[in-house]
C-alpha positions in Angstrom: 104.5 79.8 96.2 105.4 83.3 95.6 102.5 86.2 94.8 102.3 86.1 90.9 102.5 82.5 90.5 99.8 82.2 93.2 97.8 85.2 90.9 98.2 83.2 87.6 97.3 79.7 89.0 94.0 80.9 90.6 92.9 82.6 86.9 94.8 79.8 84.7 93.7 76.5 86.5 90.5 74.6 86.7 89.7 75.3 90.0 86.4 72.6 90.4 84.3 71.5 87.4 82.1 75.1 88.0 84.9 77.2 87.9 87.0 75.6 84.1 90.4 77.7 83.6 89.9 81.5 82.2 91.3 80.7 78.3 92.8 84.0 78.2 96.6 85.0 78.3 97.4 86.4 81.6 100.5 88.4 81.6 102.6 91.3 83.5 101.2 94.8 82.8 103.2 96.5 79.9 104.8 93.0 78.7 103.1 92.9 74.9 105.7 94.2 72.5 104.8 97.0 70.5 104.4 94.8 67.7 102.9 91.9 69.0 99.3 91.6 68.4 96.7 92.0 71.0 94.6 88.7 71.8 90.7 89.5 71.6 90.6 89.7 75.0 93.6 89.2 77.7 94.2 90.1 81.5 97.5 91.9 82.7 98.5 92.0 86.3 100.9 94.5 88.3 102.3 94.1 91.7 101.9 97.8 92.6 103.5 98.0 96.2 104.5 94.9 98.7 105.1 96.5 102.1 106.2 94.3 104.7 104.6 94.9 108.0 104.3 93.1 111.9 108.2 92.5 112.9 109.1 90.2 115.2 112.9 89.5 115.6 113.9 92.5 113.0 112.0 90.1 110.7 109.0 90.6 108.9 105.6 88.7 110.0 103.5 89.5 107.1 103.5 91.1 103.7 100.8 93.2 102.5 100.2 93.2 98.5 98.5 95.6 96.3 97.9 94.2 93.0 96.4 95.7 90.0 94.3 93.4 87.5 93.2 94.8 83.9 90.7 92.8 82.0 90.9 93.7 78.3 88.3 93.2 75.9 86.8 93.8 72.1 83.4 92.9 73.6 81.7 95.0 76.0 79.8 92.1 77.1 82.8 90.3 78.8 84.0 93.8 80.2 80.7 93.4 82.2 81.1 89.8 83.1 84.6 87.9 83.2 85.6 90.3 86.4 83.0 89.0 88.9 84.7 85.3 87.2 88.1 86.9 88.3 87.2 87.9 91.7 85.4 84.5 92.5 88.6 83.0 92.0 91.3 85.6 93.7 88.9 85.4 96.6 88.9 81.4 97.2 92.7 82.3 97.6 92.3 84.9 100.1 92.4 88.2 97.5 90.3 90.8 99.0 89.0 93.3 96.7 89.2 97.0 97.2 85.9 98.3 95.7 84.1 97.4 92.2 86.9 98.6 89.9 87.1 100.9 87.0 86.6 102.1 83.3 90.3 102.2 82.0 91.1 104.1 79.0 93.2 101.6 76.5 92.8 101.7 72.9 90.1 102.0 69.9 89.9 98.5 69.8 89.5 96.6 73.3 87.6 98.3 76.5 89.4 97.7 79.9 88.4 97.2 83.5 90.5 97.4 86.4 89.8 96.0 89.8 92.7 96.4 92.5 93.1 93.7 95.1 95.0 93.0 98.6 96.8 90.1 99.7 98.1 89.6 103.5 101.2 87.3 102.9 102.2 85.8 106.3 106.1 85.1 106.4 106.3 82.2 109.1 
């Protein structure tokens, strides 16, 4: 399974009856159409840099991802609690997170926070 389809399974499936699917759209960073309307509340994803790393053979051992994850919101009140939901989840598939996240500056209409993550992908 490559790295986004690994990403969108862990926040689109039921992972166990305490963790039900996430019933928002999750999508690549920048893919709603300027005249598409905005769900209530969505999550975008971007693959920011996937350096391989640990050769053996001229071939790479492992692949280190950065990934970017934006929760979007109208209501504050998600913003504060559907990214601890996210991390649970990227984190029973071996996501580590790099720090708390962020504030992000969107529109008038939703609030946004980011929280970037690392994957180690090993190529065997």
């Amino acid at each position: 399974m490559n790295i986004r389809d690994l990403l969108i399974s862990q926040l689109k499936t039921a992972l166990s009856p305490e963790l039900p699917a996430l019933p928002y759209d999750v999508r690549l960073q920048g893919s709603y159409a300027d005249d598409e309307p905005l769900p209530e509340s969505f999550i975008t994803y971007l693959i920011v840099d996937s350096p391989d790393k640990s050769f053996y053979g001229s071939n790479p051992m492992l692949t280190n991802h950065l990934i970017q994850i934006v929760f979007y919101s109208k209501k504050m009140s998600l913003i504060n609690t559907v990214p601890d939901q996210i991390n649970v989840r990227l984190k029973m598939a071996g996501f580590i997170r790099n720090g708390k996240g962020r504030d992000v500056a969107f529109n008038a209409e939703h609030y946004a926070w980011q929280i970037d993550y690392n994957y180690t992908e090993r190529n065997i």
